[in-house]
C-alpha positions as CSV (number, residue, x, y, z in Angstrom):
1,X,22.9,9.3,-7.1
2,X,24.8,5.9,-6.2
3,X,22.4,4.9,-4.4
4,X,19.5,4.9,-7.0
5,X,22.0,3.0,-9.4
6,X,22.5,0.6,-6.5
7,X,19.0,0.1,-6.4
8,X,18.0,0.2,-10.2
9,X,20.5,-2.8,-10.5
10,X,19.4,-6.2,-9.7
11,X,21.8,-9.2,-9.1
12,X,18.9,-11.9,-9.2
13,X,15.3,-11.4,-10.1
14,X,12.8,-11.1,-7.0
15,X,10.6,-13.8,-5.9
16,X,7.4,-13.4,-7.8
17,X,4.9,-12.9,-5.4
18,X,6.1,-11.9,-2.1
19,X,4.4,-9.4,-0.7
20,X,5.9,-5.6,-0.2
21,X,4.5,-3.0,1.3
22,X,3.1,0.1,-0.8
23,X,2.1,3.4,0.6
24,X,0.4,6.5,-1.3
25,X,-0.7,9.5,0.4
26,X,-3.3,8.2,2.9
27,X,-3.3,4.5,1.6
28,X,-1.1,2.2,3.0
29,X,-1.2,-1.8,1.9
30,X,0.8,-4.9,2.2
31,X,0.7,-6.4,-1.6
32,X,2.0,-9.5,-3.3
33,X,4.0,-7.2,-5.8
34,X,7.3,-8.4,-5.8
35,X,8.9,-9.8,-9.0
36,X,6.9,-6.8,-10.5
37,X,8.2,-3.2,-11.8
38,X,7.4,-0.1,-10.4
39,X,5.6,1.0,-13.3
40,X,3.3,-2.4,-13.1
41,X,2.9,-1.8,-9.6
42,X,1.9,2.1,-10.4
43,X,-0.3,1.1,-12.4
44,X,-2.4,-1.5,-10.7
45,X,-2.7,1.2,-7.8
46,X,-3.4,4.1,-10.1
47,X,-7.1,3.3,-10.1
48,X,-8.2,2.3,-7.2
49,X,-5.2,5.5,-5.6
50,X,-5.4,8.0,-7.8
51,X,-1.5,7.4,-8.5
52,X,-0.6,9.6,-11.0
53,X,2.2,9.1,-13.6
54,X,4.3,11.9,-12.3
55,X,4.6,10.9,-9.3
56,X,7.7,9.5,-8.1
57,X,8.3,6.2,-6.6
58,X,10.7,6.0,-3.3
59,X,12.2,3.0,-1.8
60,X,13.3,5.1,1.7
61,X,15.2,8.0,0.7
62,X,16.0,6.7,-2.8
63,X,14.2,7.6,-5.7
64,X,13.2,4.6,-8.2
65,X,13.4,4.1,-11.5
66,X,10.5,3.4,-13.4
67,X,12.1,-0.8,-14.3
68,X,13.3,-1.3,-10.5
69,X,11.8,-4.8,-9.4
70,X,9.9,-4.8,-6.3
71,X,12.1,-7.0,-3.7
72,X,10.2,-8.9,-0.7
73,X,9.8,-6.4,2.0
74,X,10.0,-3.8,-0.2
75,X,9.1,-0.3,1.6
76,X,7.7,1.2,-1.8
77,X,6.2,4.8,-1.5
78,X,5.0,7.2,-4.3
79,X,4.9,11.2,-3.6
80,X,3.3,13.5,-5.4
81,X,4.9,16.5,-6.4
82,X,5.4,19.3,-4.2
83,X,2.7,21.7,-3.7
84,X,0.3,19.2,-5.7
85,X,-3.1,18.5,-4.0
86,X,-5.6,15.9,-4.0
């Protein structure tokens, strides 16, 4: 639980523009998305994915919150829920 406070606190805003990298299911793409939220980045993917809006948004092992700002080099996954196909 520290940890996704850690994370869902920002000291400085992120470089607009730097490009993380964003993974979904089979999909996996390098993106200039930093500077962005997750929910901005969900849902510019969410169309050309199929990202739906429950599924939750990983940095590692962390979950994010829906206002965490995408870093540079950001490792930003979203999973579906368990047991959820297609």
């Amino acid at each position: 639980m520290e940890n996704q406070a850690q994370n869902n606190q920002q000291s400085a805003p992120a470089p607009v523009g730097q490009p993380a990298n964003i993974r979904f299911g089979v999909y996996s793409q390098p993106a200039p998305v930093s500077g962005k939220t997750v929910a901005e980045v969900r849902q510019q993917f969410a169309k050309i994915w199929g990202i739906s809006n429950d599924a939750i948004a990983y940095k590692g092992k962390d979950k994010l919150d829906e206002n965490y700002v995408i870093q540079p080099n950001d490792n930003l996954e979203f999973h579906r829920r368990s047991g959820e196909k297609g």
